[in-house]
Structures are given as structure tokens and as C-alpha cells.
N, C-alpha and C positions, 0 to 999 in steps of 0.2 A: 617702271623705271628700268626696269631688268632690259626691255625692249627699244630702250633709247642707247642702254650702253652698248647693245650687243650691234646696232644701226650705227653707233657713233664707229667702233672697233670694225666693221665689215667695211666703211669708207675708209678708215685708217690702213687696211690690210689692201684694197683694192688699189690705193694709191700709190702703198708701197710695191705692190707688185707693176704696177705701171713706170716707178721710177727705176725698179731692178730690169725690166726691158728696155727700157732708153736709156740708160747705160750701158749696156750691149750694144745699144743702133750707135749709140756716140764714139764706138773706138775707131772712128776714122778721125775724128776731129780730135781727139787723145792722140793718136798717131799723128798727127801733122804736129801740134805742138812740142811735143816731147819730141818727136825724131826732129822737126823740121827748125821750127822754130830756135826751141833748146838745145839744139844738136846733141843730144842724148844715145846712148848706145842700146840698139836693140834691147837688150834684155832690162834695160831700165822700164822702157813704156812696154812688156809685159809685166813688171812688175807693178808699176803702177798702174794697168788698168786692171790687174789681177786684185790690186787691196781695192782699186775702187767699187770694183764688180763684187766682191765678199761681201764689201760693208752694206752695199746695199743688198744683195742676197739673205744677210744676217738680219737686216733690218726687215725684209719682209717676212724672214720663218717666226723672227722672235718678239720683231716689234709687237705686234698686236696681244700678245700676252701680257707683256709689259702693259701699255696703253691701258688694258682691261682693268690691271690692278691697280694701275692710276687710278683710274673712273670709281673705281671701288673704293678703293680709300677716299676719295672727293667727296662721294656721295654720303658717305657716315663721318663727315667731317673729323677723320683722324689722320691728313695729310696735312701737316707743317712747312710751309715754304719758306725759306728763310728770307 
């Protein structure tokens, strides 16, 4: 079981690292919006692609931790969903 969670958390972490690099490749299309579109001021669409780029940065360090103790609590059914 130990080797299902740890296979389920390495596709969780690999995906999340794939989605922290294509947020990167995507600040052109963040830039046409926010500059273009929204006529936003420079430092708006780095701001905005600076939280989006975090959240997802954030989600790949720390997701997978999380996820683990998900799975861990699932598997000795002491996780309550409401």
C-alpha cells in the first residue's frame, strides 16, 4: 500500500511540476490579457503573474506533502469529509 501512495504522490508532484513550467511558458498570453485586453498598467500583470507563478511554485514544493497525508489518512479511514 505504502507503494501505491508513494506512485499516486510522484504523479501528483510530476504534474505539479509540469503545471509550474507552463505557467512560466504562458506569460505571454497573461501579458496580452492584462496589458492588452484589460488595459492594465505594467506592474499590475507582473503582479499578477508573479501570484500566479507562487501559487503554482507553492503547489509543487508543498503539494505533494500534503496529498501524502491525504492518502494517509484515506487509507486508515480517519479522514471525515464533510
Amino acid at each position: 500500500m505504502s507503494e501505491e501512495i508513494e506512485g499516486r504522490v510522484k504523479r501528483y508532484q510530476s504534474r505539479a511540476i509540469g503545471l509550474a513550467i507552463l505557467v512560466h511558458f504562458l506569460i505571454i498570453f497573461t501579458g496580452i490579457v492584462t496589458l492588452v485586453v484589460l488595459r492594465q498598467p505594467l506592474l499590475i500583470f507582473i503582479i499578477t503573474h508573479a501570484t500566479i507563478q507562487a501559487a503554482a511554485i507553492a503547489n509543487a514544493v508543498i503539494g505533494p506533502t500534503i496529498y501524502r497525508r491525504y492518502l494517509l489518512a484515506k487509507s486508515m479511514r480517519r479522514l471525515d469529509i464533510a
